[in-house]
C-alpha positions as CSV (number, residue, x, y, z in Angstrom):
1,X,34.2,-47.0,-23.2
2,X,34.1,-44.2,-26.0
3,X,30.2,-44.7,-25.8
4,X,30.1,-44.4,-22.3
5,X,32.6,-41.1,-22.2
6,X,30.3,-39.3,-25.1
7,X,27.3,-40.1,-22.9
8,X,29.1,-38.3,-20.0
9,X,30.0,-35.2,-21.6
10,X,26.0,-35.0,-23.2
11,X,24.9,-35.5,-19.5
12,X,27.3,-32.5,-18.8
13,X,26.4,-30.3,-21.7
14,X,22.7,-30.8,-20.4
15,X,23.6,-29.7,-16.9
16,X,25.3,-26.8,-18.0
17,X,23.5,-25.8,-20.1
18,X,20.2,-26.3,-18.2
19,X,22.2,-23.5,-15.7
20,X,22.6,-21.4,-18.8
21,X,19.2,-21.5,-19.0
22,X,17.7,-21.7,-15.6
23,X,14.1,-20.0,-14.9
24,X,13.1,-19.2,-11.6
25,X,9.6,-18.0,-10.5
26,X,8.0,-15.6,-8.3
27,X,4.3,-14.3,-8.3
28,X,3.4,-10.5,-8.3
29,X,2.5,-8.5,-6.6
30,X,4.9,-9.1,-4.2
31,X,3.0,-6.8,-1.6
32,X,-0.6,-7.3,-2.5
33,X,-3.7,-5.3,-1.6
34,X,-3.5,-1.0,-0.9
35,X,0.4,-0.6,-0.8
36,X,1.1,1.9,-3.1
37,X,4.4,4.3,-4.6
38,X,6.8,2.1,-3.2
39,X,10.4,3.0,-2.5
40,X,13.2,1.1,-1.4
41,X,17.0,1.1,0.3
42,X,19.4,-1.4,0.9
43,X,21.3,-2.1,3.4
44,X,24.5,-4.7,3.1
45,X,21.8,-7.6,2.2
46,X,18.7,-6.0,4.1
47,X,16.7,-4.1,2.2
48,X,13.3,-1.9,3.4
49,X,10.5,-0.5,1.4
50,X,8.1,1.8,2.5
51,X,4.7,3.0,0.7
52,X,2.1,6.0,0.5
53,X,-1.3,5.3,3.7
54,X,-3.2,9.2,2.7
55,X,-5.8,9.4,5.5
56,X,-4.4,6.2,7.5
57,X,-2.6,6.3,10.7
58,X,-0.6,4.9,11.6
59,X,1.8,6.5,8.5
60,X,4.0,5.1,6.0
61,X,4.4,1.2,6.8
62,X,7.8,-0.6,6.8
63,X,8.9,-3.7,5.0
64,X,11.7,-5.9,5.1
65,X,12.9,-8.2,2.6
66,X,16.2,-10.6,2.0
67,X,15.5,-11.2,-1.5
68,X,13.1,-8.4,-2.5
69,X,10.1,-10.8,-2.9
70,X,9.4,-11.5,0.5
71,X,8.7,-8.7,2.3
72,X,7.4,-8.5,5.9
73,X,6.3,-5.5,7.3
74,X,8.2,-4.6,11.4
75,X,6.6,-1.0,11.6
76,X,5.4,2.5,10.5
77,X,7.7,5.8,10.4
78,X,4.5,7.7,11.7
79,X,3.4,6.6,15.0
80,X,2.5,10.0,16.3
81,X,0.0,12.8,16.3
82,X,3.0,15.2,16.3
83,X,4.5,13.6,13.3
84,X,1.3,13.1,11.2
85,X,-1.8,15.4,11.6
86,X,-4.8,14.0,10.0
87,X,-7.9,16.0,11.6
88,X,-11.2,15.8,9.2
89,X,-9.3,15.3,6.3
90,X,-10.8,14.4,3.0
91,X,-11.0,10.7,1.4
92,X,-7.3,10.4,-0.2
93,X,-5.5,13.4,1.8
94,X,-2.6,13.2,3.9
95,X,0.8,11.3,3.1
96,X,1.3,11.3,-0.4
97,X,4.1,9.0,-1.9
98,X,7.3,8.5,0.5
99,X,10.9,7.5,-0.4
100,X,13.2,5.6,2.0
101,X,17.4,6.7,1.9
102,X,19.9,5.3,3.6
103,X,23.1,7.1,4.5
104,X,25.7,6.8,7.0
105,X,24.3,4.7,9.0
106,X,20.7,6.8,9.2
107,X,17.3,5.8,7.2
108,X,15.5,8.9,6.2
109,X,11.7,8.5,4.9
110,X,10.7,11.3,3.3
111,X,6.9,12.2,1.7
112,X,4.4,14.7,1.9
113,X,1.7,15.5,4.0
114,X,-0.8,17.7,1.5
115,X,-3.0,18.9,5.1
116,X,-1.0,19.7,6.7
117,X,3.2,21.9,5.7
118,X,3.8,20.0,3.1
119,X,7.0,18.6,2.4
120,X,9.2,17.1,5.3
121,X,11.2,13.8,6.2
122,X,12.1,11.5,9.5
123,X,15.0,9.9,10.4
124,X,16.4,6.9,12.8
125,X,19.0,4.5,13.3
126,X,16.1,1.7,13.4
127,X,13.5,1.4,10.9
128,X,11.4,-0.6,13.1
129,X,11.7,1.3,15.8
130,X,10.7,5.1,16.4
131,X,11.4,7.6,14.1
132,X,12.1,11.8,14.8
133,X,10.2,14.3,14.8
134,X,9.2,15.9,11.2
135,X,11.8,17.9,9.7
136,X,10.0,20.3,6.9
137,X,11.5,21.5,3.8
138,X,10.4,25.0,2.2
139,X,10.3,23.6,-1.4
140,X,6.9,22.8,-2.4
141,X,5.4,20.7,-4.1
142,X,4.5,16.6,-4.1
143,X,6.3,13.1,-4.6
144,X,9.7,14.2,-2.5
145,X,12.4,12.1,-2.7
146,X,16.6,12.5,-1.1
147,X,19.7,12.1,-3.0
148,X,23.3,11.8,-1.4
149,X,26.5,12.8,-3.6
150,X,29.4,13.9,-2.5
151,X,28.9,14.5,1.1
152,X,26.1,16.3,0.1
153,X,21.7,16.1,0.0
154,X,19.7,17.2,-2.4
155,X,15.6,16.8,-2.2
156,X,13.8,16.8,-5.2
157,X,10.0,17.3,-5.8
158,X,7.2,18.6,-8.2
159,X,5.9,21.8,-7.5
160,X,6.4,22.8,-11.5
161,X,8.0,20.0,-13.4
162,X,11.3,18.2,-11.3
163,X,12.7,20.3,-9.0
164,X,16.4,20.1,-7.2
165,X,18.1,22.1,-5.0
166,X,20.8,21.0,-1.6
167,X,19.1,21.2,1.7
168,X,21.6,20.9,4.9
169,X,20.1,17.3,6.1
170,X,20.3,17.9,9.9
171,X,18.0,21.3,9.7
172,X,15.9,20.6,6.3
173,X,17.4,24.4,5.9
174,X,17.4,25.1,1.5
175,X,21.1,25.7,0.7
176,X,20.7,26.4,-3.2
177,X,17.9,28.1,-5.4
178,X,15.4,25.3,-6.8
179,X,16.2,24.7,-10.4
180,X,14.2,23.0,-12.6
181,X,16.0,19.9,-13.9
182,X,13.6,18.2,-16.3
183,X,9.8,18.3,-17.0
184,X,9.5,14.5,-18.6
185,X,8.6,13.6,-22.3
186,X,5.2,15.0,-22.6
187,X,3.2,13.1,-20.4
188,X,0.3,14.7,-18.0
189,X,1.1,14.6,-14.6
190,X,5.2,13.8,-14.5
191,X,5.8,12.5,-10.6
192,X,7.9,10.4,-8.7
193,X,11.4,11.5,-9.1
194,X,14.2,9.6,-8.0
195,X,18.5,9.8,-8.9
196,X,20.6,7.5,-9.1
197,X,24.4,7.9,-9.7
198,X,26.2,5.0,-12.3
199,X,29.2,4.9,-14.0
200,X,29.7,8.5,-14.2
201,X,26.0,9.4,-15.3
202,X,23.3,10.8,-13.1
203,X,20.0,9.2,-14.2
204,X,16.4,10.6,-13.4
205,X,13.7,8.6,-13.1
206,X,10.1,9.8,-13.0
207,X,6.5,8.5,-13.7
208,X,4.0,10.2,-16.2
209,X,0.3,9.6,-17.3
210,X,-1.3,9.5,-14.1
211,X,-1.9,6.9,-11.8
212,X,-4.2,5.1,-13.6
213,X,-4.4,2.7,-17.2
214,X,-2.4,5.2,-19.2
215,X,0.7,5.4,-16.3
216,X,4.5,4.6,-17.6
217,X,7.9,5.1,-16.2
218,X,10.5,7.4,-18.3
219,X,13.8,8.1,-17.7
220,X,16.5,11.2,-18.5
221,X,20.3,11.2,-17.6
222,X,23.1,13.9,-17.8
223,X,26.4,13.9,-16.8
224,X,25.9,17.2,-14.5
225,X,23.6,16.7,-11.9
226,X,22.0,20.1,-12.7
227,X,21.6,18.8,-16.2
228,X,20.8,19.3,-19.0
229,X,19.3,15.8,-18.6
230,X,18.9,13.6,-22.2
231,X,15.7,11.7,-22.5
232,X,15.9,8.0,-23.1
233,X,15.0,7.1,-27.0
234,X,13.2,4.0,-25.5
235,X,11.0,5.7,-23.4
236,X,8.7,4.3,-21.4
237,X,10.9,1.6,-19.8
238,X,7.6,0.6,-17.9
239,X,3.8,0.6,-19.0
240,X,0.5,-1.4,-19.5
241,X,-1.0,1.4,-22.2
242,X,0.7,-0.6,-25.4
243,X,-1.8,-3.2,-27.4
244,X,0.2,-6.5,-26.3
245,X,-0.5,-5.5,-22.9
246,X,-4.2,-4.1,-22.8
247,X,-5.5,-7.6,-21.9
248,X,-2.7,-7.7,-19.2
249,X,-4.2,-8.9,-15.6
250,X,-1.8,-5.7,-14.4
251,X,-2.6,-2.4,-15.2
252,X,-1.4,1.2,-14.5
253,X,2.2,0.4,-13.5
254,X,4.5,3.0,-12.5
255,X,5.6,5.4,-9.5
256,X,9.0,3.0,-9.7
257,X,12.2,3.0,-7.6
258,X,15.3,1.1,-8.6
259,X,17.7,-1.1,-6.6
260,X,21.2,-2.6,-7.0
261,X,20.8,-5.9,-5.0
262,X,23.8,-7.3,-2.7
263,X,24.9,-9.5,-5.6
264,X,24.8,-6.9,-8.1
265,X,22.2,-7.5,-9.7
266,X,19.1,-4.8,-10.2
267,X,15.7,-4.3,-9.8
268,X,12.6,-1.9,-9.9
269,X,9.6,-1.9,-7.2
270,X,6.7,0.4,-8.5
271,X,3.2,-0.1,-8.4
272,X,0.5,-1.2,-10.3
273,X,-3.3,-2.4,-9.8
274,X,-5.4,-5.3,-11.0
275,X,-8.7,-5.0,-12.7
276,X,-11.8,-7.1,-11.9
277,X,-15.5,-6.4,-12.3
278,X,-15.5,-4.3,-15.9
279,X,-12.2,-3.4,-15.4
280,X,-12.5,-1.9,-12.1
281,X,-9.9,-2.0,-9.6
282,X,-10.7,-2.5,-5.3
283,X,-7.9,-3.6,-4.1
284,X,-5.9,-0.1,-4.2
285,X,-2.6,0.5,-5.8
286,X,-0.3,-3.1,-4.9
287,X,3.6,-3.2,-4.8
288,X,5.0,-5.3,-7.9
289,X,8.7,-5.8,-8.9
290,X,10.5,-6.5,-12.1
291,X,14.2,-7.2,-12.7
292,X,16.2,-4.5,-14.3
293,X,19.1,-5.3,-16.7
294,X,21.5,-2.5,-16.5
295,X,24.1,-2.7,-18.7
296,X,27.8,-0.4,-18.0
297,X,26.9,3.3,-19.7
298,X,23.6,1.9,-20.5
299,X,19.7,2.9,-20.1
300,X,17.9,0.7,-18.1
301,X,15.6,-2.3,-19.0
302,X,12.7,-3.9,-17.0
303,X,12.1,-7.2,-17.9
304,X,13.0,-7.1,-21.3
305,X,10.4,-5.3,-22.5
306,X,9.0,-3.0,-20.3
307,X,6.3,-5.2,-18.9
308,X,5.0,-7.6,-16.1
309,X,3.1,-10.5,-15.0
310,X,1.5,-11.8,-12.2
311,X,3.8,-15.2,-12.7
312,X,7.3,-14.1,-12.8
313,X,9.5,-16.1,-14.9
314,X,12.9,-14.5,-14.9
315,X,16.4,-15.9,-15.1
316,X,17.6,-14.7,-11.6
317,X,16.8,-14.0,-7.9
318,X,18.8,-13.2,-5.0
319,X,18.8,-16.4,-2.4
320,X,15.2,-16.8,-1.3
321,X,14.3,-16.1,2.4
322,X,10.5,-16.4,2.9
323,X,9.1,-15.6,6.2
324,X,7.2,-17.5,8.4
325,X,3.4,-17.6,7.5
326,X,1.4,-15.2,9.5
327,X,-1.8,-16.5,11.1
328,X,-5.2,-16.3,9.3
329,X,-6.7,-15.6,12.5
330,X,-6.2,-12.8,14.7
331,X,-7.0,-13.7,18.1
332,X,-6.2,-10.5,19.7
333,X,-4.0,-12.0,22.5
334,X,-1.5,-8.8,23.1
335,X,-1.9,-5.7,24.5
336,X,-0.3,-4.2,21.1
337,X,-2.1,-4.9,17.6
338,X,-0.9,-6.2,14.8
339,X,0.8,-4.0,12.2
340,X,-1.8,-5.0,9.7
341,X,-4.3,-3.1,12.0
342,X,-4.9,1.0,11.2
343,X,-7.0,3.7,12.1
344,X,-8.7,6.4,9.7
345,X,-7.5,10.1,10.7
346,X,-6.1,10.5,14.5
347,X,-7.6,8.2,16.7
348,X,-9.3,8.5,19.9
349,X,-7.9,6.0,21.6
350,X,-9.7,5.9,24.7
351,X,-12.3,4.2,22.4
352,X,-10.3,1.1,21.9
353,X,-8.8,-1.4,24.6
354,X,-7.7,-5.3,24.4
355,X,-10.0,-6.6,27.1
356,X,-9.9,-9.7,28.4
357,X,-8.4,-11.2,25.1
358,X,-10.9,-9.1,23.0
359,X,-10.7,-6.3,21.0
360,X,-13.0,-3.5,22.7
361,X,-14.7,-1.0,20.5
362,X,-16.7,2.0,22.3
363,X,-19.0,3.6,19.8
364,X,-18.5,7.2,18.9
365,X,-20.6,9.8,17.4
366,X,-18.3,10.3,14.6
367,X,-19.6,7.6,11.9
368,X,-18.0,5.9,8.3
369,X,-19.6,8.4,6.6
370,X,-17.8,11.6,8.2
371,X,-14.8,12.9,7.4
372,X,-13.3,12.9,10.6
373,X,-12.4,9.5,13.1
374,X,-14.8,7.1,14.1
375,X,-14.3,4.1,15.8
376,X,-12.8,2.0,13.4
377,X,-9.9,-0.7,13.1
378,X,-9.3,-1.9,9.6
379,X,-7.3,-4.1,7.2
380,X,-6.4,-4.1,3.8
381,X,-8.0,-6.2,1.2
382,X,-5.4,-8.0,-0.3
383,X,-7.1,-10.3,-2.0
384,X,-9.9,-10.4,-5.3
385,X,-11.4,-14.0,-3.7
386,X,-11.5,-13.9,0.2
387,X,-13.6,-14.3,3.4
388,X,-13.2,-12.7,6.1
389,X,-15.2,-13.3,10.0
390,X,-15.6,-12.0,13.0
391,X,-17.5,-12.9,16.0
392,X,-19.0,-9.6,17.6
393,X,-20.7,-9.8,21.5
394,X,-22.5,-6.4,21.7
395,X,-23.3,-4.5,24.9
396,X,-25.7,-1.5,26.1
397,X,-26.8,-0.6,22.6
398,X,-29.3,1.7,22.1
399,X,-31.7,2.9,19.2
400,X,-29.8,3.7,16.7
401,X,-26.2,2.6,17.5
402,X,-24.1,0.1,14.8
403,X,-21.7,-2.3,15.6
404,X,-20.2,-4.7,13.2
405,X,-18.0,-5.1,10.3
406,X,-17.3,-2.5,7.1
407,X,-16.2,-2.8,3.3
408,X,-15.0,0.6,3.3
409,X,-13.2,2.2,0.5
410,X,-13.6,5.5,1.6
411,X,-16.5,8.1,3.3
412,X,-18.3,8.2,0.2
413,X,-18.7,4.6,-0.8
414,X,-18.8,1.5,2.2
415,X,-21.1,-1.8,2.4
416,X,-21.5,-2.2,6.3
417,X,-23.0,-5.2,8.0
418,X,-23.8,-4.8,11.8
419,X,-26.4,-5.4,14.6
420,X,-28.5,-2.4,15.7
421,X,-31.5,-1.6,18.4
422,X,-35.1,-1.1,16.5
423,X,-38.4,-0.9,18.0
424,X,-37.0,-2.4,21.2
425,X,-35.7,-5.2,19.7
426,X,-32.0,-6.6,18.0
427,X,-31.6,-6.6,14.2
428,X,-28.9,-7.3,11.5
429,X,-28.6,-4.8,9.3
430,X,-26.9,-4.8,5.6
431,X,-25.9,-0.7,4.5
432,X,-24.9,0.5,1.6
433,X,-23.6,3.9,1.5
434,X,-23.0,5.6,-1.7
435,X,-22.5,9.4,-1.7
436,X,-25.8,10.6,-1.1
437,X,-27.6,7.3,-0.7
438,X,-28.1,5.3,2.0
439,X,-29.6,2.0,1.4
440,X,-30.7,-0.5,4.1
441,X,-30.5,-4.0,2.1
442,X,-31.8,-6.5,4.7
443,X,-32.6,-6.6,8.1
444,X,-33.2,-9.4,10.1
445,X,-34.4,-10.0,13.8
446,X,-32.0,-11.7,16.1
447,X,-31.6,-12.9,19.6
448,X,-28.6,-12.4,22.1
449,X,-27.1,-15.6,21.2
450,X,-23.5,-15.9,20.0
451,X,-22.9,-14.0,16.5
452,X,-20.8,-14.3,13.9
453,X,-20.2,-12.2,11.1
454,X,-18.8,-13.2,7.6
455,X,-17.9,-11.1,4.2
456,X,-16.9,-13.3,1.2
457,X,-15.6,-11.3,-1.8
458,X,-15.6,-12.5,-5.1
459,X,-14.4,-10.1,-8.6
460,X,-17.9,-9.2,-8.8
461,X,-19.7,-9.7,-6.0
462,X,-19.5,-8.9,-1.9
463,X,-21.5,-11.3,-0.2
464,X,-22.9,-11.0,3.7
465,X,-23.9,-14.2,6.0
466,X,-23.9,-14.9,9.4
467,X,-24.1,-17.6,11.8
468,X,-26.1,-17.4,15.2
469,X,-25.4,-20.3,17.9
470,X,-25.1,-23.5,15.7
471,X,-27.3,-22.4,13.1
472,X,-25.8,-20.8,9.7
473,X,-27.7,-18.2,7.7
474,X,-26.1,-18.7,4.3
475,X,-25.9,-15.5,2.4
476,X,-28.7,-12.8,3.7
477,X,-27.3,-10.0,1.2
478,X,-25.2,-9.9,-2.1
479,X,-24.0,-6.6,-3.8
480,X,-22.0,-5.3,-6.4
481,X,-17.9,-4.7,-6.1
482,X,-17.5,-2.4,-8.4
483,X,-20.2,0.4,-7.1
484,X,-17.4,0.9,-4.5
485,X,-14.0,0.7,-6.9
486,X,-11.7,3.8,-7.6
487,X,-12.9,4.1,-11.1
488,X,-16.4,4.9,-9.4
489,X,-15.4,6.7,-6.2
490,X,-12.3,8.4,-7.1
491,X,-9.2,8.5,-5.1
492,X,-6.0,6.6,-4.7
493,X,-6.8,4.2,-1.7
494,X,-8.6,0.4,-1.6
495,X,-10.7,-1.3,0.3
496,X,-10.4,-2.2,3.9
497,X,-12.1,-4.3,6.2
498,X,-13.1,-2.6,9.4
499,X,-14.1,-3.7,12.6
500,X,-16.3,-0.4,13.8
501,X,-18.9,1.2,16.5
502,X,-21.2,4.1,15.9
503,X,-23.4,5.4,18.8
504,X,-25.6,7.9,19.0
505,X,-25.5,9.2,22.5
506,X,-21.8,9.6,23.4
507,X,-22.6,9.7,27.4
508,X,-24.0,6.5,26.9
509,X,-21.8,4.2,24.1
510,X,-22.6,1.3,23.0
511,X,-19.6,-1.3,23.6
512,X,-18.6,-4.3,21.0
513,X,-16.1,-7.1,21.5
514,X,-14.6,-8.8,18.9
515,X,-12.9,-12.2,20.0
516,X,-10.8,-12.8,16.8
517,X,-10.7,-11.6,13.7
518,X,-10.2,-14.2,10.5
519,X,-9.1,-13.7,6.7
520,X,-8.8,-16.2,4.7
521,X,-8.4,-16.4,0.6
């Protein structure tokens, strides 16, 4: 019996202890592919994250999680012309990093728009649903954020190191002089300021280094919320540039927001990118989150030691609630298009329709090497390994026209594979277009059978094929990644894959319907 009972209490001691102990996993990043300067609000046990689009439209997309690793996205906060103008803007203009508040019962999103007045915010009662009209804000500057305290707002941004002053919410009106409040620990290019209030202390949290391998995340507090504000003697809470973390599979991290979860817990979105192809990155700036421990009167710690993973092992989450899977295949069944779906600059939108379960495309003069908005639907890479296809059924096209499918990064660098008139006859082309130089990699003779179009990426490699009737081609044209990555282009956006139409005589367009749309990985 005395065997049996000290058997018991072992089986017990294991138990509880195994709950001391308890791992639980999540993989990063949590929003993969060109999401980047992420911010997040909470509401009861909702929370919503929003993140930078530059030349984009629609603007600012709009996630919503239950347990801040499933996210789903149920809109954008800039549907409208009158709320984002992006006319013949340059690659990596337009809305700069957003942040999303929530207070008394109203979400505010506010960002910058670097074409157009500057600084200015939205508001609703819905965050999937419609937002106002753009309220503007006189002080300048870039990475805006909002910050509630006693019945009061405050906007903050970087026109000359972090700048406060109270605005009057409903107008945008500047109530108070801008003061400078802090200027970070040193680092080039301090950004991405957001306050939070806790146990008595206002903390400041910024990002420094620029948005690339040397980025970090440094915090300040003070007691006053005009400071002076006391650097944290840790600082960086957050970075990639230390030796350990050199060979890390995530790089640049930073541009963070913090959050105190339902069950009182924290945690830090921010973003980060990962390197393939000699270290270059394609896939834009992705959303990745870290737990936060954050102790009463305390600084702030991410995940123990200021780093990440792309496996998570951490010794809490909040109750998991995944989403249903979304289809690979888009089969373009509704009159609306999926949220995944954007546009580059304003669209014309008399030159796309949902026809007879197709999505229509009606070739424009404007092509993917202007800056301006050419008939072009696209999503986000979000994946290093993936294929993506498309069937395409091409009408009246002329000498000259394009129709077919894009790796587009930006104007300046895009691999395009799509079916043209030559010599009175139908070809495939393969394009690459990289500043200056325009290369035509293959071309090949085809009929009017049923064609299909397929793009498999790889780290190093995009790879082109296409099938005609029953008969495959296998690949027809292979080319480097990296030729099109930030580190060669420049800029702060990733790669998309576009459905597009160019035609050179805009009386007489050339028309292309795509029956579905399919992205695997």
């Amino acid at each position: 019996m005395k065997t049996l009972k000290k058997t018991l209490l072992l089986l017990v001691c294991l138990v509880m202890c195994g709950n001391l102990f308890a791992q639980y996993t999540y993989k990063n990043p949590v929003i993969p592919g060109f999401y980047p300067d992420p911010s997040v609000c909470r509401v009861n046990d909702d929370y919503y994250l929003v993140t930078s689009t530059f030349e984009y439209f629609p603007g600012v997309p709009v996630f919503h999680s239950k347990d801040m690793v499933n996210w789903k996205q149920i809109g954008h906060c800039l549907t409208r012309e009158s709320q984002l103008k992006l006319h013949n803007i340059a690659p990596s203009g337009g809305i700069y990093a957003p942040t999303i508040r929530y207070n008394n019962g109203t979400f505010y999103m506010v960002t910058t728009n670097v074409n157009d007045k500057g600084n200015f915010y939205v508001h609703t009662k819905d965050p999937a649903g419609e937002w106002s009209e753009p309220i503007w804000v006189k002080q300048g500057g870039i990475d805006p954020t909002l910050f509630f305290d006693n019945g009061k707002c405050y906007f903050l941004s970087i026109p000359d190191g972090i700048q406060l002053c109270e605005i009057d919410v409903a107008t945008g009106k500047q109530l108070s002089n801008s003061k400078v409040i802090w200027r970070g620990t040193g680092g080039r290019y301090p950004e991405a300021p957001h306050l939070y209030k806790k146990d008595g202390w206002y903390y400041l949290l910024i990002a420094e280094g620029g948005t690339e391998y040397g980025h970090k995340v440094t915090i300040a507090r003070s007691r006053e919320l005009y400071g002076p504000y006391e650097s944290n003697p840790a600082n960086p809470i957050l970075t990639h540039i230390n030796e350990h973390t050199q060979g890390n599979a995530i790089q640049g991290v930073g541009h963070a927001d913090l959050i105190e979860g339902h069950d009182g817990s924290w945690w830090s979105v921010f973003l980060g990118f990962r390197p393939q192809s000699y270290l270059h990155h394609l896939l834009g700036r992705e959303t990745f989150l870290a737990p936060v421990r954050w102790d009463t009167n305390a600084w702030p710690v991410i995940n123990g030691n200021g780093a990440v993973t792309l496996d998570m092992n951490v010794s809490h989450l909040l109750p998991q609630h995944p989403w249903p899977a979304e289809p690979i295949r888009d089969e373009f069944n509704s009159s609306k298009l999926n949220l995944k779906w954007n546009y580059l600059r304003n669209p014309n939108y008399s030159n796309y329709s949902i026809t007879n379960g197709a999505l229509r495309l009606k070739g424009d003069v404007v092509t993917l090497d202007d800056n301006a908005s050419p008939t072009f639907l696209g999503r986000r890479q979000q994946h290093i390994n993936f294929t993506a296809s498309t069937p395409v059924d091409i009408k009246n096209i002329s000498e000259g026209d394009e129709a077919g499918i894009t790796v587009y990064m930006n104007s300046t660098g895009h691999y395009d594979m799509y079916v043209t008139q030559k010599a009175g006859k139908r070809v495939l082309q393969v394009k690459y277009h990289l500043g200056n130089i325009n290369h035509i990699e293959k071309e090949i003779e085809i009929d009017n059978n049923p064609l299909t179009l397929f793009v498999t990426g790889s780290a190093d490699y995009y790879e082109f094929s296409y099938k005609q009737g029953n008969k495959a081609s296998g690949v027809i044209a292979k080319v480097n990644t990296r030729f099109i990555s930030s580190e060669t282009l420049g800029g702060f956006t990733g790669v998309y894959l576009g459905l597009y139409a160019v035609s050179k005589n805009k009386a007489n367009p050339v028309i292309a319907d795509f029956n579905w749309f399919e992205y695997t990985h």
